[in-house]
Structures are given as C-alpha cells and as structure tokens.
N, C-alpha and C positions, 0 to 999 in steps of 0.2 A: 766304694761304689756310689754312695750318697753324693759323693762330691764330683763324681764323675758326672752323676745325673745332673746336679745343679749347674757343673761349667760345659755342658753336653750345649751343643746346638740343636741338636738332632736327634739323640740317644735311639736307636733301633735294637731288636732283638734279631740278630741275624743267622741262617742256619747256612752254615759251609758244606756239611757233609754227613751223611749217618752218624746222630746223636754227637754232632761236631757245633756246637753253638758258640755266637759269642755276642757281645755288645759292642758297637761301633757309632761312634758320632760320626753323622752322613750329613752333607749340604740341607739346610730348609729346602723344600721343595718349591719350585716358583712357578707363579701362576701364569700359564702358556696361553690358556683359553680365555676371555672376558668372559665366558660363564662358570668357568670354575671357581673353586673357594678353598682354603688353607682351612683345616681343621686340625684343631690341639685334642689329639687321640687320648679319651680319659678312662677310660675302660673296654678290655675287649675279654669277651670270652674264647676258651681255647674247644677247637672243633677237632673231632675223629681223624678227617683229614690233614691239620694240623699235626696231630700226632702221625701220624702214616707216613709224611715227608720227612718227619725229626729219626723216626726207626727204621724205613726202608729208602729216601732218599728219592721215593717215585710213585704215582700213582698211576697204574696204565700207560697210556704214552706220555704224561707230564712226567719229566724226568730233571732233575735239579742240577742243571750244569754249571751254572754260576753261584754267590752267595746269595741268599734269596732270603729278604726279610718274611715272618710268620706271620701269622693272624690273618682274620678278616672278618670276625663280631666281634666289631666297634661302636661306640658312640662318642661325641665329644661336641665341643663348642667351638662357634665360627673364629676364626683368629683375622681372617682375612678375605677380602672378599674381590673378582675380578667386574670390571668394569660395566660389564652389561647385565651382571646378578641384581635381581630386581624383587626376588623373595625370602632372603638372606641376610640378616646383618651380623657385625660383629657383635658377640654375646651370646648368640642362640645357642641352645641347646639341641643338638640333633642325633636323630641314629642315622650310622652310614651304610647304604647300600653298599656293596663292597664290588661289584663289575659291571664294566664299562664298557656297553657294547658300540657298535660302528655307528647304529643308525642309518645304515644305508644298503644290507644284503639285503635279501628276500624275508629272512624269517623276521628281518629289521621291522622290516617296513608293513609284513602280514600281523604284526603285534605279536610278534614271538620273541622279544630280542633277550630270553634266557637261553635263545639255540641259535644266537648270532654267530655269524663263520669265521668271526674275527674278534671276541672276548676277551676283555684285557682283562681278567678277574682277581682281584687280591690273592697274593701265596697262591697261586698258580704259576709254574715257571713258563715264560722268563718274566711273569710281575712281581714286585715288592708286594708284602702285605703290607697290615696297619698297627702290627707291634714297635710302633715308632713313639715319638712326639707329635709330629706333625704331617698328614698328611693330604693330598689335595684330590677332591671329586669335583664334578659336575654339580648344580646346586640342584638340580632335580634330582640328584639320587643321593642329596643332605632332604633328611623329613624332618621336621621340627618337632619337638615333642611337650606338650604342655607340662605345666609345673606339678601337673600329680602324679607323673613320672620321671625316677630319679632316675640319671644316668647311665647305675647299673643293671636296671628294668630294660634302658633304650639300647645296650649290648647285647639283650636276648632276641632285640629285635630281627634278626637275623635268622637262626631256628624257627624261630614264630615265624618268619616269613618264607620259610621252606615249608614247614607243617600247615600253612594256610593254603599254598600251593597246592600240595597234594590233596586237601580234604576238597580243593575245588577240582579239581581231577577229578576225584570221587564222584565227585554230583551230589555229595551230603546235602538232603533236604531231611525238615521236622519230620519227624516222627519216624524214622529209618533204626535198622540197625547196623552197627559198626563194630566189624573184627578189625584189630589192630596189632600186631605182632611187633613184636621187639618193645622194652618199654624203657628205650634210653632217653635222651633229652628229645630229641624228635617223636620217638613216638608219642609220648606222654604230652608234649603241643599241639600231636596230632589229637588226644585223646577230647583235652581241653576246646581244640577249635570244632573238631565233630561235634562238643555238646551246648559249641556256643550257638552254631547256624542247626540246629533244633534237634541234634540227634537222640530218640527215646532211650538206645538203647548201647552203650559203647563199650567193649568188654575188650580189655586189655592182654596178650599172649604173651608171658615169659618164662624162661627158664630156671630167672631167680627169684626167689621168693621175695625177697626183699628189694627187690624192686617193684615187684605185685602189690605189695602191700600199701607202697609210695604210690605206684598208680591210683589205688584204690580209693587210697587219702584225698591225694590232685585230683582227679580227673571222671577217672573210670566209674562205670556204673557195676562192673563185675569184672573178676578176672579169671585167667586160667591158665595153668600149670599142666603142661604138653606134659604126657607117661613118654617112655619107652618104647613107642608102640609105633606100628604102620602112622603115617600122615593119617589115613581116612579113615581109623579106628578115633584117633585124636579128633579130627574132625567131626566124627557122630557123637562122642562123648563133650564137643563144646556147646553143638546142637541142642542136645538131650538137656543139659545141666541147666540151660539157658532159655533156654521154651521159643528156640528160635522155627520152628516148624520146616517147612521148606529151607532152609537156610540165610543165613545173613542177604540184606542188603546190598552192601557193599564192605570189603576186604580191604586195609588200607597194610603193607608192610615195611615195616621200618627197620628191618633187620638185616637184609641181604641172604638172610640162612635158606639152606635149599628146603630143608625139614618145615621151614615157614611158610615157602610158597608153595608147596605141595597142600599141607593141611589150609593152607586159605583159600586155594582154588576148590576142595572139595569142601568148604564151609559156605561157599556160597549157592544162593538161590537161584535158579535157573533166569537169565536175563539179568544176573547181580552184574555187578562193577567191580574191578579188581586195580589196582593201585601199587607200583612199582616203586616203592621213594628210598629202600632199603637199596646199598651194593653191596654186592658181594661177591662169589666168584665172575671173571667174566663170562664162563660158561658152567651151563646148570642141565640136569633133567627136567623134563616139565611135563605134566600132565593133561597133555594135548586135547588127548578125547575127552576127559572132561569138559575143556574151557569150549570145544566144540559143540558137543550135543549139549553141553548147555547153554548154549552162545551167550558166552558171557563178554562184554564188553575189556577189555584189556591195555589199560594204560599204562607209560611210563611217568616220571614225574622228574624233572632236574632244574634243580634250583625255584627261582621266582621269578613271575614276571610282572607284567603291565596291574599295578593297583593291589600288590601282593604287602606290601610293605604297607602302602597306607591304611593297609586292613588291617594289617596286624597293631600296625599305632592302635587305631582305633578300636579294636579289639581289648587293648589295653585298657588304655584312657576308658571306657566303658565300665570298668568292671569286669565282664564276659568271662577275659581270660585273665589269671593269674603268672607270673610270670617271676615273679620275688621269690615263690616259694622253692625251686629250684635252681636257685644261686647259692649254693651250700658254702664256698669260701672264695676269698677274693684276697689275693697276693701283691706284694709290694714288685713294681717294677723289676727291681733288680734280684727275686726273685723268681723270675719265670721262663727259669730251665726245672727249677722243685716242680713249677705248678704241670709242667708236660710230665714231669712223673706222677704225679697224682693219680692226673687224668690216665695214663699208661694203664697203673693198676684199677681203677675203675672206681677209685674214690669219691664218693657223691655224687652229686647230677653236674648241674654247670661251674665250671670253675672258671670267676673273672682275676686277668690280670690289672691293675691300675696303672694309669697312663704317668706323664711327668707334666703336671699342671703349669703351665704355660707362665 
C-alpha cells in the first residue's frame, strides 16, 4: 500500500457501494478557474455523514450512483495556484471549506449561499470528497491559518464551523443560558462556541455518561442525564437541578432524537430560541402548543455560511475555542476504511485520517 501511495498521482479513498471501498489513483485535478487553487489534502477528519454513505450508500435523496470519493474535514497546503488568485501562495497552510456554491441563485446573492440551489459540496453525490491527495477549491473558500495552528486543529475546522453556525442561529449573547442535547463532536463545539460569545450558563444533554463527563471536562458548565421519563418530566427535572427559573434561553440540538426535541421545546423560556442543527428522522412528533403559547422563536441550521469559518479560525487562533482536545486519533492514509470502523462503533470523538504529503 506504501508504495502505491508513493507511485500514486492521485491516491483517493473511493466508496463504490455499501461498505464497498477501495483506493484508486485518479488524474491531479487541473485548475479550470484562475481563481482556484490545487491543495495537497493533509488531514481530514471522518463525519457522521461520511459514515451514513459508507453503511447505507444514501442520505435522503443524495443517493450514490457513481464511485464517489469520502471526506470533507479537510486542511492542507497550497500546491498550486490559478492565475488571478491574489491571496494564496504556494506553501500556505489552509483549512478547506468543502462547498462550492453558484454565486448566482437568490439565496446566492441574499448571503445565504449554504441554501444555494446548485451546491457542489464535498462526498455529496454526484461530488468527489477530499479523501484524496489533491484537490482543487476556490481560494476564498482556502482560510489560511496562522502557525499556532497545526493542520490537524485546521481539519476540525469544519465542525467548528457548523457549530458556530448554529450558536449564531441561536442569538447566543453573554450572559444567556444554553440547553444543548446530543454531546457528539458538534455538540460539544456547539458547547465550546456558546461559552466563547459569552454564554453564563451551558449545560450539556446526553444519554451517555461518558460522553457527559467529556462534555463536562471541554466545554460545559453542567450536564444532564435524561431518566426514562415523559420529555417534560425530564425537562422540569433539568430546570429544577439547574436553577434555571422560567426556563433556558435558548435550546441548541445536535442530536436529531425525537426525545430531544420534545424535552428542549419544553426547557425553554417563554420567547426562548430553539435551534435545529441535529438530523434525524425526516419526520417527527412535535410539541406544537408548546412552541405556540410560548412563541418561541424556531430555527433550522444547515451547514455554514458567509463569515462562519473565519470565525471559527479565529476562534481558534484566540484561544476561546479548543479544538486539540477532541482529536483522539489520527490514521495512516492507507488505513482509512479501520478509521470509518472506529467512528461506526463510536470510538472517541474526532477521528483524522492523514493525507499523502505531496
């Protein structure tokens, strides 16, 4: 395999079909746009959805009918650069935005372009991901990233900039409090970015303990462990424990579980914010009269947009957020069908695979 990687031009991680993977050396990818740029892909972490396409071969109507290379939490360095890139050079060090929207529909042009009508997004079919060697974006959606972050910090960038998304959804301002459910790798960013933009109070929901307790560690200011019980039994019991009076703030959910958005609509305060960042089934029950007589504000959250990433850099680079701390292991290239098993059974928080250094 070593020596494949080395005479490899291209070396991909490619998925053919339910848990049908293989490695295939593909053309370098050439640069079409003079604003684009060639990146030697050096780490990427492996995402939920990642797994989803490798086990069911489809998420909703993205359905995998071609071979479809993985990933899309990336970082890497410029290898190459098109003619009219003018804040880019060869050497840098970047995290990559992973979709590429038109630039020219309505939600384009309204500064929505993470609800573009035409999204060409990494490992979404019919796109290639970035479990490659090389592969080419737009240079505004390569962030550069200063030298006090390493590579595999600028992989997380990605998560971070989903979980910064949604806490901006939220309307997290200082001194707020924050219910946050599910405490996998997004939530637990989500946890981190609530207490970067000033939140008092941010109490983490899961099911496992040992994931609570990781929260606890990273992030959270308290957690809580859902009983057995009705949602809004669970919900007065996180109120009560928590000295949250009227109820939470705002509700952020990273889980998709129906049981989670039930007890977060009834944990919040009358006028609170609620926050959609979790999938999960496409169709749920929901606790209508609640989110009614208590008019609660109701948002969804999908992906990043406009200044999400550069916040999440900076978020970084600051301090604020930690981001190291949940990178538990990192796999050699030509292992990373092990590391989609890892993640499967739910081993650790982020798992990066390593690129083939250019």
């Amino acid at each position: 395999m070593s020596n494949q990687a080395a005479t490899a031009q291209n070396l991909s991680f490619v998925l053919e079909g339910v848990h049908q993977v293989k490695f295939e050396d593909r053309p370098i990818p050439e640069i079409k746009d003079p604003h684009d740029v060639l990146v030697n892909v050096r780490f990427t972490g492996i995402c939920g959805s990642d797994v989803h396409y490798w086990e069911h071969g489809s998420i909703g109507q993205f359905v995998v009918k071609e071979p479809m290379v993985l990933g899309h939490e990336s970082s890497g360095v410029i290898s190459k650069v098109g003619s009219a890139v003018t804040t880019l050079k060869v050497g840098d060090r970047v995290a990559m935005e992973p979709g590429i929207p038109c630039r020219r529909c309505e939600p384009c042009k309204g500064g929505k372009y993470n609800l573009c009508e035409n999204m060409a997004f990494a490992a979404t079919p019919p796109y290639d991901g970035t479990l490659a060697k090389y592969y080419v974006l737009p240079e505004d959606f390569c962030y550069k990233v200063p030298e006090s972050i390493s590579l595999e910090e600028a992989a997380v960038m990605e998560p971070l900039g989903v979980a910064v998304h949604i806490v901006r959804q939220a309307e997290v301002s200082p001194g707020q409090s924050v219910v946050i459910f599910g405490a996998g790798p997004v939530g637990l960013l989500c946890c981190a970015v609530a207490r970067a933009f000033g939140a008092a109070r941010v109490i983490a929901v899961d099911i496992q303990p040992g994931r609570l307790s990781f929260a606890k560690k990273y992030a959270a200011t308290a957690t809580f462990e859902p009983s057995k019980v009705s949602p809004s039994e669970n919900a007065a019991r996180l109120i009560e424990e928590n000295d949250l009076g009227p109820g939470a703030d705002a509700v952020i959910d990273a889980s998709g579980a129906e049981p989670s958005v039930h007890t977060g609509i009834h944990v919040l305060r009358s006028g609170g914010t609620y926050v959609q960042g979790g999938m999960g089934r496409s169709e749920i029950t929901f606790p209508i009269m609640a989110a009614c007589t208590k008019e609660l504000n109701v948002r969804g959250s999908f992906r990043y947009g406009s200044g999400d990433y550069k916040l999440a850099v900076g978020l970084v680079a600051s301090g604020k957020v930690n981001v190291k701390e949940l990178i538990t292991s990192t796999v050699a290239f030509e292992n990373a069908e092990q590391a989609f098993k890892e993640v499967k059974v739910g081993k650790g928080v982020k798992t990066l695979i390593a690129g083939i250094e250019a």
